[in-house]
Each structure stands twice: as structure tokens, then as C-alpha cells.
C-alpha positions, -999 to +999 in steps of 0.1 A: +286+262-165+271+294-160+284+301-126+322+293-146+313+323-174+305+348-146+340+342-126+358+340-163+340+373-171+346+390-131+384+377-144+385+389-176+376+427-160+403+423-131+426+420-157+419+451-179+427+469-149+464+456-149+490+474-169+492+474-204+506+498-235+492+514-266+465+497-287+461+501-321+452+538-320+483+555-316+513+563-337+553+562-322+582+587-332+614+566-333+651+579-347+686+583-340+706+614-329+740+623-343+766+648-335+781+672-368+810+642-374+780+615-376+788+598-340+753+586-320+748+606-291+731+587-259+715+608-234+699+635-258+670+647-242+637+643-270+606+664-260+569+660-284+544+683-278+506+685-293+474+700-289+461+665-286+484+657-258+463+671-226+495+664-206+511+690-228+546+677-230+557+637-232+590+629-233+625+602-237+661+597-237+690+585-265+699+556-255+737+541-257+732+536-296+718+572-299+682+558-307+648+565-291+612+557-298+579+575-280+549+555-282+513+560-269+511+592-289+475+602-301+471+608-335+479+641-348+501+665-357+537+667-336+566+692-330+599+673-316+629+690-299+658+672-290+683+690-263+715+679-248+741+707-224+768+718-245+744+713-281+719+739-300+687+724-299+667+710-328+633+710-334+611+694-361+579+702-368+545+689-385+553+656-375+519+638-384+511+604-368+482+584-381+470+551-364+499+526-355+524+542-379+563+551-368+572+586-378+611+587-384+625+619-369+665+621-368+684+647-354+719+660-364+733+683-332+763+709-336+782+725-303+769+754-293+742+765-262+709+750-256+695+788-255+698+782-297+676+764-314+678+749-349+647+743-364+641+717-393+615+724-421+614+691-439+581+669-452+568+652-428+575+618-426+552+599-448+567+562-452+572+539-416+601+525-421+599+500-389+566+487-389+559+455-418+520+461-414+503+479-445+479+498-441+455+527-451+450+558-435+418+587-439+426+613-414+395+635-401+399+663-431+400+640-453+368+621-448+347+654-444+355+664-483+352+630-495+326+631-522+307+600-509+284+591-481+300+590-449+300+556-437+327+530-434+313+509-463+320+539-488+357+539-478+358+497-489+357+505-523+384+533-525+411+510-504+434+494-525+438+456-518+404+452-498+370+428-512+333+436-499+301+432-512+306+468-516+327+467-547+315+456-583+321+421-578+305+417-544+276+390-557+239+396-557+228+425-536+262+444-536+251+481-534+283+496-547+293+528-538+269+542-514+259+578-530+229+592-541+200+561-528+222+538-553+216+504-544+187+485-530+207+475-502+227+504-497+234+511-458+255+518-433+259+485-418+291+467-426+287+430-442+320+418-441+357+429-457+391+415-459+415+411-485+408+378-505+379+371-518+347+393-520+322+364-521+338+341-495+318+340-464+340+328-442+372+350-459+353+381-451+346+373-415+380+376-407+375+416-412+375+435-377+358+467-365+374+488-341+366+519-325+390+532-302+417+499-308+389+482-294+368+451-315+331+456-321+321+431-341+288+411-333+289+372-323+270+367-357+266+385-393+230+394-401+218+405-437+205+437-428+224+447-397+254+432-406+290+425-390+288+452-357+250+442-354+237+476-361+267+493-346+272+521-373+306+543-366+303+579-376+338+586-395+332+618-408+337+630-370+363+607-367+398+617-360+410+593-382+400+561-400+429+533-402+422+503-423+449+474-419+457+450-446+483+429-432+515+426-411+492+424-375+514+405-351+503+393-313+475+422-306+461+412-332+427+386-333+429+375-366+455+377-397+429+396-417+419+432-425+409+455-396+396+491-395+397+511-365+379+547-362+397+566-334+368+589-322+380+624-322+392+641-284+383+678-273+411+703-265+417+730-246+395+755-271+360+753-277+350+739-318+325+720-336+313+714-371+278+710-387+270+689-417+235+682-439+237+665-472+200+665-484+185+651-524+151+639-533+140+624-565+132+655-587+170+661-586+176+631-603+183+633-640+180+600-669+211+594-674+211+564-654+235+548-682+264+548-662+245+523-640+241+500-661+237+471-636+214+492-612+179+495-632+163+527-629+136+504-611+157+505-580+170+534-578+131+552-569+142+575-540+122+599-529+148+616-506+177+614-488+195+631-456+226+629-437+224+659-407+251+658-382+264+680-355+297+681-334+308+701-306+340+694-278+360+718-257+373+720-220+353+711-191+387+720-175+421+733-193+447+709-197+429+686-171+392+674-188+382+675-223+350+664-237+334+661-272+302+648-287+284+642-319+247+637-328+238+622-363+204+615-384+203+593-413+178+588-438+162+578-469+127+572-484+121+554-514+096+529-532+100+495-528+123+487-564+094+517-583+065+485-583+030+499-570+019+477-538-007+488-516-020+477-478-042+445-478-081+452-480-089+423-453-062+426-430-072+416-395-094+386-414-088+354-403-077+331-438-088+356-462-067+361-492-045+396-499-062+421-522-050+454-523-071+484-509-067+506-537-083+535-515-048+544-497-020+552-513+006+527-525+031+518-497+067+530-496+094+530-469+120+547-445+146+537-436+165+554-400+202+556-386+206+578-355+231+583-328+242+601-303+283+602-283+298+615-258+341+612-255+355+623-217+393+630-220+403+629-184+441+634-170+439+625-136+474+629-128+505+640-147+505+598-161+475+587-151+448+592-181+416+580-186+387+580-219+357+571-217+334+568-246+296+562-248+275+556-280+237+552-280+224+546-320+188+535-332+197+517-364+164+506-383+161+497-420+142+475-449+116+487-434+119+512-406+088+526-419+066+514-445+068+478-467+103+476-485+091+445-507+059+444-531+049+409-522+046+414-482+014+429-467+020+454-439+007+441-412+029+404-423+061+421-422+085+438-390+111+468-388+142+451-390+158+473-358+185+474-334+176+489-305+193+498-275+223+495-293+250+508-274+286+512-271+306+517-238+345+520-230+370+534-211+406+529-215+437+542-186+468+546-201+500+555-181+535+559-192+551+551-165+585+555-173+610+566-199+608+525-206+578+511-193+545+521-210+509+505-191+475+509-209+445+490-200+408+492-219+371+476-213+342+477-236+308+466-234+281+465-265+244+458-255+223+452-287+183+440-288+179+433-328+144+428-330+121+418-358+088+415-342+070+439-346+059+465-371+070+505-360+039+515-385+016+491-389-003+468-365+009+430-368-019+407-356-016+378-333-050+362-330-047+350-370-028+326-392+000+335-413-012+333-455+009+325-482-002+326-518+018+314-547+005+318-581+005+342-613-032+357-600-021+361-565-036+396-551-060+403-578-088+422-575-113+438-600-092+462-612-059+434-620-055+395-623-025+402-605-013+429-578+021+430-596+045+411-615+069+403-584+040+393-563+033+351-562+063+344-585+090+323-577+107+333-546+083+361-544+051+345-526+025+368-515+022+370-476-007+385-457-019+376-419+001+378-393+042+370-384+055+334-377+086+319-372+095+280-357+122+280-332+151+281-356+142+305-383+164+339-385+132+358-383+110+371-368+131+373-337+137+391-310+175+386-301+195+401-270+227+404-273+256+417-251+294+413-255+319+423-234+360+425-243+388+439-223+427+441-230+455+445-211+495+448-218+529+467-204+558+472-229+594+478-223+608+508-252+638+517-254+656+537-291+662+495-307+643+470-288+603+470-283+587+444-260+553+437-254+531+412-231+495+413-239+461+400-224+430+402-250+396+387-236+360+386-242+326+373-232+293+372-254+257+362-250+230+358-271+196+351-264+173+346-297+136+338-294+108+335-317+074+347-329+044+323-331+009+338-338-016+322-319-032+298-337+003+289-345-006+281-383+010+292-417-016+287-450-002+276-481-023+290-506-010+278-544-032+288-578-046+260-595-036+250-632-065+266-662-071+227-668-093+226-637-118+249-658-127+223-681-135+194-655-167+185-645-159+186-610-170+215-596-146+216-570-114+213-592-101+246-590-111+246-549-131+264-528-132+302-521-144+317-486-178+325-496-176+358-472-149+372-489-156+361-528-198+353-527-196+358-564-169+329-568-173+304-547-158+279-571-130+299-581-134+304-613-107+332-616-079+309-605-069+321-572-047+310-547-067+284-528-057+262-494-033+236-502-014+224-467-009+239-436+026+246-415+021+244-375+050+254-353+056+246-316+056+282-305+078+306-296+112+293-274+144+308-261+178+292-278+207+306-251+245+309-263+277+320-243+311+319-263+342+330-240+379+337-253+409+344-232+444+351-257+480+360-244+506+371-266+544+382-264+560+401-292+590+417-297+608+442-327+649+446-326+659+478-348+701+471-361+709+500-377+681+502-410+662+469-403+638+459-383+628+427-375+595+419-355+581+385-342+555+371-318+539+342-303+501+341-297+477+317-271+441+316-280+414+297-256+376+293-262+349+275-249+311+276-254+279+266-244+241+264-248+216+274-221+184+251-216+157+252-240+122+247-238+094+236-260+054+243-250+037+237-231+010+241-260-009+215-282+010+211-306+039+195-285+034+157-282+027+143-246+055+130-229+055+098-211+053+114-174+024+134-191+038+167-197+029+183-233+064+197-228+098+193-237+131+208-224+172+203-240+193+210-209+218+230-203+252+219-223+288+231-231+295+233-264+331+233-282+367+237-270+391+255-287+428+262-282+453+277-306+490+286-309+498+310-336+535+326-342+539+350-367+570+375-377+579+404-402+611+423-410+613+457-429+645+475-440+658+504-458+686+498-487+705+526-508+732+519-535+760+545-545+765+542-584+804+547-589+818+558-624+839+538-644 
């Protein structure tokens, strides 16, 4: 099975070298051109020029119905000239193209010599009259001065038609709009979007990241690192940020929402841009009554930064460009304004949590870094090639610190993603007037690992403790270490990490995921064809943590009643080393009541592979459009061999071996035909007197 995954995947990259047109991240300029007396005129000559074009010029022809369409363009700001022998030219400029939108340009020519030029000052286009898809667009301006932080999950809530757990209704956990340390769980990871509803699982797993046109989503959603697995797109240094509704046809994976961030390209002039939003706690005011359902109790920041710098120019004019970005993100806060402190006894094998007053009370940090690079390289006067890297350290709920007041240091991890890494390159080649080739591969390599502790020292050689119980963690100073501590849902863990083969954590989980796409287009002024390829290959490979005694304690408070019995023993049995004073536990601790033992740690291996064609078409007549297309999507899966031991907890098998192994297997089998169509028109009405 494995040896079928590598040739599907040696396959799937053949194939993104084969000819394909634009994805997702570029915009078109379509029209018709039209002599004084309103005739169509085939043959006019239509030029677009940019400072994000590093081939300067790209350019068409009317054809017999007097239309034409450009496609492939980058997003940006355009100036279009059309120029026929015997005409005065006419030029229209400001012509801005956002992600996959249509700019409608028309052109009225009079007789006279091309040596004149007529040029148009109009508004720019601002409604796409050909495409049915609806969409939003932030262009790069735009997102700089937006008064919120700047991550994608602060753009959810000001989109019109879109549901996330970061909008009011998101369900328990929802941070909201991400400003100011709002929001216990307020991040940059993205968990889940679409249009539908905000508390469906499954409705917002439809939504798709894209950077570049490319997808990034992770095999799997995680709580903390979410959708992208830690992959955190920086949009404020963005060129633009297009987030899709509905209307996707072929190209598209899913019918749901998508957002794609188009990083930004160099130029032929040397720029960047530096940013630093900083706040800390003492700027915070009381009026906290506009948060109504935030308590002040979790809104405890300490301080919070956002530093970023940019900076892209020519390696060579008009030939190679190049621009990067660097980015910290940070914030420090108490865990939800509740005093916790480190564990007196930790290192001691079995010994109950009590705080050690001595230090100060734990609080946390939480870290988002990254670092890209973006190569703009025009090998030829067609030939054009981007390649994008994008190294990030995402690490959060604890990066630093305890973000809960019920979990001892040294029993908790640093939930972290690290490598996590984004790589691409895309070749795109006009080849033609008519025929448009593009072709794109990315690879994301991700090690989400909740092992280990990037502050304090997690012990193997001990059990795990768990105490449960309105006294849990007191000490001479409290009956209690806090209110959250041993209550319901909140039990009181001290010891060490442990995890049986299935839990989601601790875990240390590699991940790499590989996609590539491939299509070629035939565009002409009315008809738009396009034969796609969309592939990918991911891997995961998850295993556990197991202390070395591989034991969890249940500790559990006994009832008052046990004070009045005669048994000495009824409210159980303190280690003498720890409590000499109490052996018989007469202030109601949590005392041994079962034990959990695990198998150890173990590998569980996934592979999921998808292949998808898709044909499409769009006929313009006159002032409609109507688009349709046919998509093929295969999958298969399968699970690697996993093994169990050998340890002593593991029964003995009947050839003797205190092992167990699940071979190797293939898993399911999926195949899909999906069609889907749109039309979109323009209508106007002449009211006549009576």
C-alpha cells in the first residue's frame, strides 16, 4: 500500500508540472470594443500594463464579436489601452483587480491616428458582472488601518454572510473579536468558517485556507492549533485577502467558504513597512460593561505585542523580485485572574499537590513567530515562476507558564507547532493570445507536539496524580488552593504526563501534506474553457506519552461522615512522609481511590490521498453569462501497522510475546461526481411616457 502512495504522490508532482491557467489569485479584464455608430470591432489591439506585472506589458485581441478577456493578471491596480490603424487610441486607467473578480472595461473608438490617444477617467469598475461567485475582498491598505488585530480570525466577524466561533454566537469558548487580550481563547489559529451554521462541526469544515490559490488546511482540526495546524497567514502584509462565499465551480474543493491571502510580490523599487502594536494591563480602564459576557476575570492581561517588519525590491529590474516579512506575536496574562502557584513536592513520587507559596503565582505566554521569503522570477518573456517559503513557531495555552489553575507545571506541555512550514512554487505561462498554462506545488511540514514543557521540567520516572475534591491543594494557609481547583471538570493534576494510545494529548504528531494543481484554458472575448487537475497527499504520524511506571492516581476527598466512624481508617490513609501530622487524614484530603495503567506509548500511521479532475466552461451572449462544470473526485486511505509493548502491562500472547501488532490496512474508498452551474446577467428598462 505504501509503495502505491509514493508512485501516486511521484504522479501527483509530474502532473503540476503540466500546463495549467490561473488559480484563484488573479483577477481578468473582459469587455467589448465599439466604433462611434456602436458596431463591434474584431482585431482591436488591448494592451494592460502594471507595476505588478514584471513582464511589463500583457496583451489580446477583439475577437469577431468585438469582445476580449485577459486573465492571469496579479492583483492590482491596471491601465488598459486599446489601438487599432486607422482609430485614436483609448486608454482607461485605475483599473483595480482584486482576487478572482472580472473588471469590465469597454472601449468606444472614433477615426482618427493611433499617434492620439483618448484617455477615459471613469470609476473603476467595482461590480463583476460575469462571474456568479460572491465574495469579499480586503486589499493590502485596507487591512493595515483596520482597527483590529491582524489575523484572519478578526476579518470572520466583519464578513457579511460568514459563521465562526469567532462571532457572538460561536458556542462556549468563542473569543469574539480578537483586540485588546479579549477572550480566553483568543488566537491566531483559525477553527473553522463557512456560511451556515457557526456551531456545526462538520458545516464549518467545509471552510478552506489558501495562500497563494493554493489549500492549507491540516488533515485534522485541533482545539488550540486549529484548521491550518498552526499555519498562521500574516494578512496585514498581504496583498490582498479574498474571502469566497459561494458560486466556486470545478477549481473548487468544496461548495463552502474559502479565504485566500495572496502574499504580496516585490517590484522594480526598493519599499517596506514596519508595524508594533504594544498594551499591557495598566492601560486598561473598568469599563468592562460593554463585555458583558467576558468577565473581567478573563480578561487579566499583562501585555500584548504585535511587531512586524517587511521589506521587497529588485534582485534584478524587470527580471527578479523578492520580498519578505518577519513577525512576533505575543501576550502574557494570568491564567482567568485565579492565584495558582508551582507544586511544593514536584518530582515526589504519589505525593499530593500543595502549592509552594515561596515563588510567585504562575502566569503564561503565549508565542506566534514567522518568518517569509516571496521570489518573483521571469525567466523568459512567458515563462514565470514564484516561489514562496514560510517558516512560523506557533505556541500557545501555554507557551510559557500554566494557562489553567488546576494543572501543576511540571503535569502540563506547550501546546506547539514546530517546524511548521510552508513551501510553493507556482509557473505560469501565457502562451498564447488563447491558451493560458499555470501549474503550482505546495508542501506543509508540521510537528505539533504536546510533550513536553518549554519552561518547566516534566518528569518521567513518576505517576501521573489526579485529585478531585473541594480540599484538593490545601495547605496551611487554605483548605483549598482555589475555587476552580478539584471541582467538577476541574481535577487537580500533579506528577508527571500520560496519555494511552488514543488520547489527543500528550502527543507528539508529524504531519506533512503535499497538494499540487494543474490546468490550461482556452480565452477568447465570449467563451472561457478550463481543464483542471487538483491533487494531494497527507500523512500523519501521532504517538503518545507514557511515564514510566505507566500509572495515573485517582485521588477523590472523602465525605465529612467518615469523621464520625470508629474506623480509623475511614477517611484513608495519608503518606506519612509528606503529612506525619495526619496520617489518618483528618482534614479530608484527596486520598488513593483506583489506579489507570496504560500500555505505553505507540505509533498510529495515516495516509489519505485525493486525485480530482474538472472541466468547466462560461459563454458570455451579449449581457449574460452563463457558467457550468463537471467535477471527479477520488480518495483512498489507509493505516500503517501499529504496535503495542513490549512492556508488562501487555498480556502474553500465545507464541509468548508480551506484544501486540495491527497490520498494515487500507482504509476507505471514495469517489464523487459533482456538477454545478451559475448564470449572471445585467438588465436595464427604459420607462416611456404616456
Amino acid at each position: 500500500m505504501r509503495g502505491r502512495f509514493k508512485v501516486c504522490l511521484v504522479i501527483a508532482a509530474l502532473a503540476a508540472l503540466l500546463p495549467a491557467t490561473a488559480f484563484a489569485q488573479n483577477g481578468s479584464i473582459a469587455g467589448t470594443v465599439r466604433d462611434a455608430q456602436g458596431g463591434v470591432m474584431p482585431g482591436v489591439l488591448v494592451e494592460v500594463t502594471s507595476p505588478n506585472l514584471i513582464e511589463k506589458v500583457r496583451s489580446t485581441t477583439t475577437d469577431g464579436n468585438g469582445q476580449y478577456r485577459l486573465t492571469n493578471l496579479p492583483v492590482g491596480s491596471y491601465s488598459v489601452t486599446f489601438s487599432l490603424e486607422g482609430f485614436n487610441k483609448s486608454q482607461q486607467n485605475n483599473v483595480v483587480l482584486s482576487t478572482d473578480f472580472t473588471a469590465p472595461v469597454n472601449a468606444t473608438m472614433s477615426v482618427g491616428q493611433l499617434a492620439e490617444t483618448l484617455v477615459v477617467s471613469a470609476e473603476a469598475p467595482a461590480v463583476d458582472v460575469q462571474n456568479a461567485r460572491q465574495a469579499v475582498t480586503f486589499e493590502g491598505d485596507q487591512l493595515r488601518e483596520l482597527p483590529t488585530s491582524r489575523n484572519i480570525n478578526s476579518l470572520l466577524n466583519l464578513t457579511p454572510g460568514i459563521s465562526s466561533r469567532y462571532a457572538n454566537n460561536g458556542g462556549f469558548g468563542a473569543p469574539g473579536v480578537c483586540v485588546g487580550g479579549v477572550g480566553t481563547f483568543c488566537n491566531p489559529g483559525l477553527d473553522g468558517f463557512n456560511v451556515g451554521d457557526a456551531n456545526d462541526d462538520s458545516v464549518r469544515a467545509q471552510g478552506r485556507v489558501m495562500v497563494d490559490g493554493q489549500v492549507v488546511n491540516s488533515g485534522t482540526s485541533l482545539a488550540i492549533v486549529g484548521q491550518t495546524g498552526g499555519y498562521t497567514a500574516d494578512i496585514a502584509n498581504a496583498q490582498e485577502v479574498n474571502i469566497q462565499l459561494s458560486g466556486a465551480l470545478g477549481e473548487s474543493e468544496t461548495g463552502g467558504a474559502s479565504i485566500n491571502i495572496v502574499p504580496r510580490t516585490g517590484g522594480n523599487r526598493y519599499a517596506g513597512e514596519f508595524n508594533t502594536t504594544y498594551t499591557r494591563g495598566a492601560w486598561f480602564d473598568r469599563n468592562t460593561e460593554n463585555y458583558a459576557s467576558v468577565p473581567a476575570l478573563f480578561q487579566a492581561v499583562i501585555s500584548d505585542h504585535d511587531v512586524s517588519g517587511a521589506y521587497g525590491g529588485p534582485i534584478k529590474r524587470d527580471r527578479l523580485w523578492f520580498y519578505s516579512v518577519a513577525r512576533d506575536q505575543g501576550i502574557h496574562k494570568l491564567p482567568v485572574g485565579i492565584d495558582f502557584w508551582p507544586n511544593l513536592h514536584e518530582g515526589k513520587y504519589g505525593w499530593n499537590y500543595q502549592p509552594d507559596r515561596s515563588k510567585p503565582r504562575v502566569e503564561y505566554k503565549n508565542m506566534w513567530k514567522n518568518v517569509n521569503a516571496r521570489i518573483t522570477w521571469q525567466a523568459t518573456q512567458k515563462n514565470k515562476f514564484n516561489v514562496f517559503w514560510d517558516e512560523q513557531d506557533f505556541c500557545q495555552d501555554p507557551c510559557l507558564g500554566v494557562v489553567s489553575v488546576f494543572t501543576s507545571p511540571e503535569s502540563w506541555f506547550s501546546p506547539q507547532t514546530r517546524p511548521n512550514r510552508l513551501q510553493q512554487v507556482t509557473w505560469t505561462n501565457p502562451l498564447t493570445n488563447k491558451i493560458l498554462l499555470e501549474a503550482g506545488l505546495s508542501a506543509t511540514t508540521q510537528e505539533y507536539n504536546t510533550t513536553e514543557h518549554r519552561e518547566y521540567t516534566n518528569h518521567k520516572d513518576i505517576p501521573r496524580v489526579v485529585e478531585s475534591g473541594n480540599t484538593a491543594g490545601g495547605d496551611d494557609v487554605a483548605t483549598r488552593v482555589n475555587q476552580f481547583a478539584g471541582g467538577f471538570g476541574f481535577a487537580l493534576t500533579s506528577g508527571s504526563l500520560q496519555s494511552s494510545l488514543t488520547q489527543p494529548d500528550p502527543v507528539l504528531r508529524h504531519t506533512k501534506s503535499y497538494r499540487s494543481r494543474a490546468s490550461a484554458a482556452y480565452v477568447t472575448g465570449s467563451h472561457n474553457a478550463k481543464l483542471g487537475y487538483e491533487g494531494g497527499y497527507f500523512t500523519n504520524d501521532q504517538t503518545n506519552v507514557s511515564n514510566d511506571p505507566q500509572l495515573l492516581y485517582n485521588y477523590i476527598a472523602p465525605a465529612n461522615s467518615c469523621l464520625t466512624s470508629t474506623n480509623p481508617l475511614a477517611c484513608g490513609q495519608l503518606l506519612a512522609a509528606q503529612f506525619p501530622n495526619d496520617p489518618f487524614n483528618r482534614a479530608l484530603r484527596p486520598v488513593p481511590n483506583n489506579i489507570q495503567y496504560t500500555t505505553g506509548s505507540g505509533t498510529l500511521s495515516d495516509q489519505v490521498m485525493y486525485a480530482s479532475l474538472y472541466l468547466q466552461d462560461q459563454w458570455t451572449l451579449k449581457r449574460l453569462t452563463i457558467s457550468g462544470a463537471m467535477r471527479y473526485d477520488h480518495a483512498t486511505s489507509s493505516a500503517g501497522a501499529t504496535t503495542i509493548g513490549p512492556n508488562k502491562f501487555v498480556p502474553t500472547q500465545a507464541n509468548g510475546d508480551n506484544f501486540y501488532t495491527v497490520p498494515e490496512r487500507d482504509g476507505v474508498k471514495y469517489n464523487d461526481i459533482t456538477p454545478r452551474w451559475a448564470w449572471r446577467g445585467t438588465f436595464s428598462a427604459t420607462a416611456r411616457p404616456r
